[in-house]
C-alpha positions in Angstrom: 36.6 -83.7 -175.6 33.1 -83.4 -176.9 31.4 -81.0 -174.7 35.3 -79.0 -175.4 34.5 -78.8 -178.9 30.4 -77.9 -178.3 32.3 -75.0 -176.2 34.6 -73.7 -179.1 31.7 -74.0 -181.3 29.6 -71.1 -179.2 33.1 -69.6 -179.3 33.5 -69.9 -183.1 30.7 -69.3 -184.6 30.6 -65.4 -184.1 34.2 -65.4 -185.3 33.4 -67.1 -188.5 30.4 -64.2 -188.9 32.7 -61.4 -188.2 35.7 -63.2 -190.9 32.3 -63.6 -194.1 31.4 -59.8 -193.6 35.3 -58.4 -193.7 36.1 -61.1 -196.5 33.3 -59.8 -198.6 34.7 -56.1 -198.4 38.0 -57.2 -198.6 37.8 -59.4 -202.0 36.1 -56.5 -203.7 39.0 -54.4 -203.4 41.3 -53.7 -205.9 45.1 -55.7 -205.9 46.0 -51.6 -206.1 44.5 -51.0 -202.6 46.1 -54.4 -201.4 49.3 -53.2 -202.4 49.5 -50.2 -200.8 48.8 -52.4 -197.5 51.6 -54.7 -197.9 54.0 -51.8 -198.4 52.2 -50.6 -195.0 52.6 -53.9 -193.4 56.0 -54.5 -194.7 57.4 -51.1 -193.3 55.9 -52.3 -190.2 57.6 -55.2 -189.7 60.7 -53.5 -190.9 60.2 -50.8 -187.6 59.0 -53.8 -185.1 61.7 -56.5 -186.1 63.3 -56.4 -183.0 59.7 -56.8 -181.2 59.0 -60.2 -183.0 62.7 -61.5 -183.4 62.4 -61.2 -179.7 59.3 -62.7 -179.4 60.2 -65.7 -181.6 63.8 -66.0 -179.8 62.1 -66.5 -176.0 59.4 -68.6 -177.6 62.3 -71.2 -178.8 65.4 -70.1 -176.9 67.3 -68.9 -179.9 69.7 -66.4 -180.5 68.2 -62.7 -181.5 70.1 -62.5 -184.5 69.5 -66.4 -185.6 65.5 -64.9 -185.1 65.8 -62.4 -187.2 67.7 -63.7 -190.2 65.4 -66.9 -189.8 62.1 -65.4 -189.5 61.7 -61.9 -189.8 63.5 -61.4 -193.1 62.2 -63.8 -195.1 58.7 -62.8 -193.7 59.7 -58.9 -194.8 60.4 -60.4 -198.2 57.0 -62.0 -198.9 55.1 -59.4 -197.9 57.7 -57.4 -200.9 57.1 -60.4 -203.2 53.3 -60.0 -202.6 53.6 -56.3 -202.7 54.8 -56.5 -206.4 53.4 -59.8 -208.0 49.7 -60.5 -206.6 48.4 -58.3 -209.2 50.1 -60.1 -212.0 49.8 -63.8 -211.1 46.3 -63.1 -210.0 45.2 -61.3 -213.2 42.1 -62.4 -214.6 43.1 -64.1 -218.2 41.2 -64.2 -221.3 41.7 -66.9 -223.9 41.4 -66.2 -227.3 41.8 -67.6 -230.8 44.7 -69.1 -230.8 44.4 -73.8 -230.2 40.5 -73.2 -229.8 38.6 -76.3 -231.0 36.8 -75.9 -234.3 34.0 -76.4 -233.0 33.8 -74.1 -230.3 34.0 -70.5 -232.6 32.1 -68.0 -231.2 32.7 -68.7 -228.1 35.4 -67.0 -225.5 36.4 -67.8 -222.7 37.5 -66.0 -219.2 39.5 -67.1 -216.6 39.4 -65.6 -213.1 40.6 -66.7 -209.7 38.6 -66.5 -206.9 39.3 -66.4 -203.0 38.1 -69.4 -201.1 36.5 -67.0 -198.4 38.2 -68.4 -195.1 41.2 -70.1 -194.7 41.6 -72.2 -191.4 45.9 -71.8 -191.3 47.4 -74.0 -188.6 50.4 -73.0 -187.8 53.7 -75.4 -186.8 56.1 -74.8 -183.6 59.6 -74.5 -185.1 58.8 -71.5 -186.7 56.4 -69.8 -185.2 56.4 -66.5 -187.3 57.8 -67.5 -190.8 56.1 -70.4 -191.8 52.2 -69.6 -190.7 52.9 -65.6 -191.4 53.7 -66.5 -195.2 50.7 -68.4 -195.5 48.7 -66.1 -194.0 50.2 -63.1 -196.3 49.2 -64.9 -198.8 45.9 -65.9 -198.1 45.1 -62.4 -197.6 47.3 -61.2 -200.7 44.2 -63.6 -202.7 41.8 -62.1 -200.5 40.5 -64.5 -198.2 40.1 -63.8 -194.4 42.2 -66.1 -191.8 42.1 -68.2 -188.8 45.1 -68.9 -187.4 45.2 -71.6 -185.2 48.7 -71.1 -183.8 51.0 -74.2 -182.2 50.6 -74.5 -178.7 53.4 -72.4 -176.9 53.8 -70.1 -179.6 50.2 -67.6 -178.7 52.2 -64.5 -177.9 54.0 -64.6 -181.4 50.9 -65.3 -183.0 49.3 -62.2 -180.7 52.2 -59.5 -182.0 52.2 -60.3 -185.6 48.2 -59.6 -185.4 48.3 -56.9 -183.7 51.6 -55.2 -186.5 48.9 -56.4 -189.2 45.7 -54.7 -187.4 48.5 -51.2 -187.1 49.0 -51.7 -190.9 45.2 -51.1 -191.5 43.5 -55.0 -191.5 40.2 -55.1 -190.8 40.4 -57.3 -187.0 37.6 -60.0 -189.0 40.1 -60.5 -191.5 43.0 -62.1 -188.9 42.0 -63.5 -185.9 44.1 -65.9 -183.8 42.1 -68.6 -181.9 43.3 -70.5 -179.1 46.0 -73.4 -179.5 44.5 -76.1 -178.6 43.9 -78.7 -181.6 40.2 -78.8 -180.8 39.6 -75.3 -181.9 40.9 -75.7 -185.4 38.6 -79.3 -185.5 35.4 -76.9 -184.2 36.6 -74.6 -187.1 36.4 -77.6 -189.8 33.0 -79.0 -188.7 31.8 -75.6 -188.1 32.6 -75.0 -191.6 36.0 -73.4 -193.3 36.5 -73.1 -197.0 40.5 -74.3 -196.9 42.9 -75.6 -194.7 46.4 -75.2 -194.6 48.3 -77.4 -191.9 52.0 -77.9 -190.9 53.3 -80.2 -188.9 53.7 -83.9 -188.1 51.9 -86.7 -190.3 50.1 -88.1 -187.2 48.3 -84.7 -186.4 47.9 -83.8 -190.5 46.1 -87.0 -190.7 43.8 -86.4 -188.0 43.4 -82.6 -189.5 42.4 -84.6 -193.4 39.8 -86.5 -192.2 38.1 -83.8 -190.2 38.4 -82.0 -193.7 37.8 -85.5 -195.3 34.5 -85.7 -193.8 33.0 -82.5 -194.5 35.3 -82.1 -198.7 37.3 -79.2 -197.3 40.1 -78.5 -199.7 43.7 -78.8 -197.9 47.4 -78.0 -198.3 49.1 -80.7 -196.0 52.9 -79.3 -194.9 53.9 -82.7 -193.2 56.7 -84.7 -191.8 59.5 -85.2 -194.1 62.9 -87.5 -194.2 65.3 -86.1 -196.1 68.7 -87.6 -197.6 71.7 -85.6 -198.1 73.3 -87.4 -200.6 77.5 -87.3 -200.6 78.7 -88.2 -203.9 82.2 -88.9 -204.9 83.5 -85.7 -206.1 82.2 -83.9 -203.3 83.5 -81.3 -201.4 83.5 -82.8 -198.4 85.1 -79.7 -196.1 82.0 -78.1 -197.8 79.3 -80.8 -196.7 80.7 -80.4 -192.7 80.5 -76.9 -193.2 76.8 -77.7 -194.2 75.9 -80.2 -191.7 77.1 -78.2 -188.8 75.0 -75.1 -189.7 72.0 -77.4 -190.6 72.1 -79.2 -186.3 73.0 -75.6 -185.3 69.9 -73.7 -186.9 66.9 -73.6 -185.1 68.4 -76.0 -182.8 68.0 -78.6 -185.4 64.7 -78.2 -185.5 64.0 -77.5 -189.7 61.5 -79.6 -191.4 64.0 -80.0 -194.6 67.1 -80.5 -192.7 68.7 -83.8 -193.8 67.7 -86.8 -191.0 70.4 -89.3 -192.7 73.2 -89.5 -195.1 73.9 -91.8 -198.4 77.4 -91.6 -199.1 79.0 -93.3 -202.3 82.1 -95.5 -201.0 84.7 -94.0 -202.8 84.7 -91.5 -200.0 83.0 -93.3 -197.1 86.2 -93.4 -195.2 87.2 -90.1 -195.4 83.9 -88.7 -194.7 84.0 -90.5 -191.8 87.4 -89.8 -190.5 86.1 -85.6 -191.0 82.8 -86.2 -189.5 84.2 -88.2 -186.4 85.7 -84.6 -185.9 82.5 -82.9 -185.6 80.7 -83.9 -182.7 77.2 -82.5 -183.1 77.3 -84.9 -185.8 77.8 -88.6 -184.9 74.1 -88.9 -184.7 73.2 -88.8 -187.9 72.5 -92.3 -189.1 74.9 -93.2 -192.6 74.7 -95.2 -195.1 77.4 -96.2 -197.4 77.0 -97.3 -200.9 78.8 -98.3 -204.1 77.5 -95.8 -206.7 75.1 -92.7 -207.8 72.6 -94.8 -208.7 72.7 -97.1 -205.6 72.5 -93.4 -203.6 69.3 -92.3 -205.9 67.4 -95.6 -205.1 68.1 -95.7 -201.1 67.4 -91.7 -201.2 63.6 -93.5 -202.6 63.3 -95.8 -200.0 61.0 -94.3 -197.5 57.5 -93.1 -198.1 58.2 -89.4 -197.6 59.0 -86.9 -199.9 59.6 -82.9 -198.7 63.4 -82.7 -199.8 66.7 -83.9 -200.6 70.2 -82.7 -200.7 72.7 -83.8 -202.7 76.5 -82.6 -202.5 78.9 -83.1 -206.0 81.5 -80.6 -208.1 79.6 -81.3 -211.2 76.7 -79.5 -210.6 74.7 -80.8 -213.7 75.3 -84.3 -212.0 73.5 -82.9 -209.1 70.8 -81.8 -210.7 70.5 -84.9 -212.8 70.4 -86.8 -209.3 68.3 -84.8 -207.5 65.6 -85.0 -210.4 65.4 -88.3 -210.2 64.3 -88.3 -206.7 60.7 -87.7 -205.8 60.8 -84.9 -203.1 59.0 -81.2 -202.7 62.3 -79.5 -203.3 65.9 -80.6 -203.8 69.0 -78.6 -202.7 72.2 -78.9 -204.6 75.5 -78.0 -202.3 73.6 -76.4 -199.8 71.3 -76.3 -196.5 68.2 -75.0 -195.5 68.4 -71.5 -196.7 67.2 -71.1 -200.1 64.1 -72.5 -199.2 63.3 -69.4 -197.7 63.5 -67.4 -201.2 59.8 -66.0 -201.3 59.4 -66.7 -205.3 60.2 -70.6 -204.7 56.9 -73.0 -203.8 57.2 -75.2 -200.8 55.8 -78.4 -200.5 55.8 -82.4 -200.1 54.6 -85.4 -202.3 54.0 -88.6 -200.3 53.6 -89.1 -197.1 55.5 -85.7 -196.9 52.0 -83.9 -197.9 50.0 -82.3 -201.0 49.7 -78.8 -202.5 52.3 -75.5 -202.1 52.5 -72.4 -199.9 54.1 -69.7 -201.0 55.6 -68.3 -204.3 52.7 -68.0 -207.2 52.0 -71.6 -207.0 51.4 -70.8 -203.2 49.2 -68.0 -204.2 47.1 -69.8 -206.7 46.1 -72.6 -203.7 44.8 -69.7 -202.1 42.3 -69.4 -205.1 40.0 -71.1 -207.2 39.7 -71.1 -211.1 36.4 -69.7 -212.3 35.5 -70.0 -216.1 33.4 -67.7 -217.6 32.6 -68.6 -221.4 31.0 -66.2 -223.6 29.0 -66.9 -227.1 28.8 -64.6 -229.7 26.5 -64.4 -232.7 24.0 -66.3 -233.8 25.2 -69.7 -235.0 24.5 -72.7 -232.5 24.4 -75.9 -234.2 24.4 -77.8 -231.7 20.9 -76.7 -230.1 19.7 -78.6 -233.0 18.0 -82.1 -232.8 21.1 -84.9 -234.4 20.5 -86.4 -237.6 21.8 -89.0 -239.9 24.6 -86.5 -241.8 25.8 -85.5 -238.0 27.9 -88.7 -237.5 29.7 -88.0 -241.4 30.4 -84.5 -239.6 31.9 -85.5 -236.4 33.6 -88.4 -238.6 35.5 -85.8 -241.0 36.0 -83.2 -238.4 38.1 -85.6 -236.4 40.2 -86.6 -239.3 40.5 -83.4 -240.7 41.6 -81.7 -236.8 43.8 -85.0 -235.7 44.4 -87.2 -238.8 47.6 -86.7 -240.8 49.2 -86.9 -244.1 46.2 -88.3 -246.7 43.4 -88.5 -243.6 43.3 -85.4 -243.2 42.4 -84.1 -246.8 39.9 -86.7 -246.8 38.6 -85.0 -243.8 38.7 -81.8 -245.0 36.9 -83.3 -248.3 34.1 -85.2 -245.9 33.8 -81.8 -243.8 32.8 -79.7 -246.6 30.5 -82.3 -248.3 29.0 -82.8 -244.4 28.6 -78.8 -244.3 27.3 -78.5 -247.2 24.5 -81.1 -246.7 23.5 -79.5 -243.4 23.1 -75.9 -244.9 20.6 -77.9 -248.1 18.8 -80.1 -245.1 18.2 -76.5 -242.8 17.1 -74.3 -245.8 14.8 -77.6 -247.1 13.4 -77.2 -243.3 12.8 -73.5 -243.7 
């Protein structure tokens, strides 16, 4: 393995040089001139759908159309979510007046965000196009360069979509696919990457975290999850078969947030059964019955992941109320799978489902990093000043006069312009 990695290393490094040089061009561009590329790109994968539904259809043996609707329109619709919003949730911000500490005026501040420079994005096999092509949309919507380490199996997918996004006018340093092995993306990390975003299994994103670990490489962790579909008593339960059946059929099963077991209340345990009995893509699933709501919410909590959770009732307010109370990435209320593809939403996992987001503007802020600028105007710095005895009445008053209430905070007021006025006596007595 060791004299593998030395090899990707001589491989690597010239790929890394070739990504700094495009990523420094490419972050000085306007969001303007990185607009008019995702309308280039998205056009492009409008005319070459066919070519990667195909692509992704052989790679897993799904049906064309299940390809397309899967993964090649929701990928259309980022790059159109991009298209329109970068600008706007990128947009350097400038913080005026308004809740400023006292004793900061004269000073402003400005917020900016930053690319990280090169994003390592490792891609997962269930969704070969979708899932590592919205991450790497956005990465370069932020304007960072990519390596995409794709999942073993899945290199010509990975192959077509760079070459649509070299077509659309990328710079080749900006996307480069390395090979699929795991030991390239660990030669990236030690070689040096400034983020990672991973997908996959818990076992591999652990291995991934403390390569990154090691070296204090920011990371967005996608990981294993093991959601609950949760079948309360006023479900529809015609509804929840309906649900199940597309969720096995999808991908061949194979969907990250697709439920793995089902809670059902026992006021409708038996019935449930007696429908799901008639279903037989679905005696697998494992189910567990219990008395009430609340008995469902605190078995949906036992297990130390957290990506999603369905939960099926009339009263969708209930649902909601439920599916709050359950620590998970994202929660689905009388549905599957599908919405979790709507480009504005954040996707992500708390536990030992993962940390951080991809896509939607939280997604796009992981890409970046806040940088502060703060600005003083005029003259008056008191605080350059050696401390003396009245500075301990000033910082006395001026907390009782910013955070006191009622009678404290005249007295603070009172305090503040006695302390105020003995500092302007002690620096004229000075002069």
């Amino acid at each position: 393995m060791n004299e593998t990695i030395e090899y990707r290393h001589a491989e690597i490094r010239p790929m890394l040089a070739f990504a700094r040089v495009a990523q420094a061009d490419w972050c000085r561009q306007s969001f303007a001139d990185r607009r008019r590329y995702f309308r280039r790109l998205r056009r492009l994968i409008a005319s070459n759908a066919m070519l990667l539904a195909q692509t992704a259809a052989e790679i897993k043996n799904r049906p064309l159309s299940e390809k397309l609707a899967s993964e090649v329109v929701p990928l259309a619709d980022t790059c159109c979510w991009l298209e329109k919003r970068t600008g706007e949730v990128l947009r350097p911000r400038l913080e005026k007046r308004k809740h400023r500490p006292l004793w900061l005026q004269g000073v402003a501040f400005d917020v900016h965000r930053h690319p990280f420079g090169i994003i390592l994005v490792i891609g997962p096999a269930n969704y070969p196009l979708f899932i590592p092509g919205s991450q790497i949309l956005h990465a370069l919507a932020a304007g960072n360069a990519v390596l995409f380490k794709p999942a073993p199996g899945t290199e010509m997918m990975a192959e077509v979509f760079a070459r649509i996004a070299g077509c659309a006018g990328l710079d080749a340093g900006l996307f480069q696919v390395l090979p699929a092995m795991t030991d390239s993306a660990i030669a990236v990390i030690r070689e040096g990457i400034d983020k990672i975003i991973f997908t996959g299994r818990s076992k591999s994103g652990r291995s991934i975290l403390a390569e990154a670990a090691a070296r204090n490489t920011p990371a967005v962790m996608e990981l294993t999850g093991e959601d609950a579909a949760l079948v309360l008593a006023d479900a529809d339960l015609d509804l929840v078969i309906r649900c199940l059946r597309f969720s096995a059929r999808w991908n061949g099963g194979e969907t990250c947030i697709a439920p793995q077991r089902l809670i059902v209340v026992e006021a409708i345990a038996s019935e449930f059964r007696r429908k799901l009995a008639k279903a037989a893509e679905l005696p697998e699933l494992p189910i567990q019955v219990v008395p009430d709501t609340l008995s469902a919410v605190r078995e949906a909590m036992a297990t130390p992941f957290g990506l999603g959770v369905s939960v099926f009732s009339a009263n969708i307010g209930k649902a909601k109320s439920v599916a709050a109370s359950i620590k998970s990435g994202f929660a689905l209320i009388n549905d599957l799978i599908v919405p979790i593809g709507d480009p504005r939403m954040p996707f992500g996992g708390v536990k030992a489902s993962g940390f951080g987001v991809t896509r939607g503007a939280e997604g796009l802020l992981e890409m970046t990093y806040p940088h502060v600028v703060a600005a003083r105007h005029g003259r008056f710095r008191p605080h350059l000043d050696e401390l003396h005895g009245n500075a301990t009445n000033l910082f006395a008053s001026y907390l009782l006069a910013a955070h006191g209430q009622g009678r404290q905070r005249c007295k603070g007021f009172q305090g503040l312009l006695a302390a105020l006025i003995t500092e302007s006596r002690t620096r004229r007595a000075k002069k």
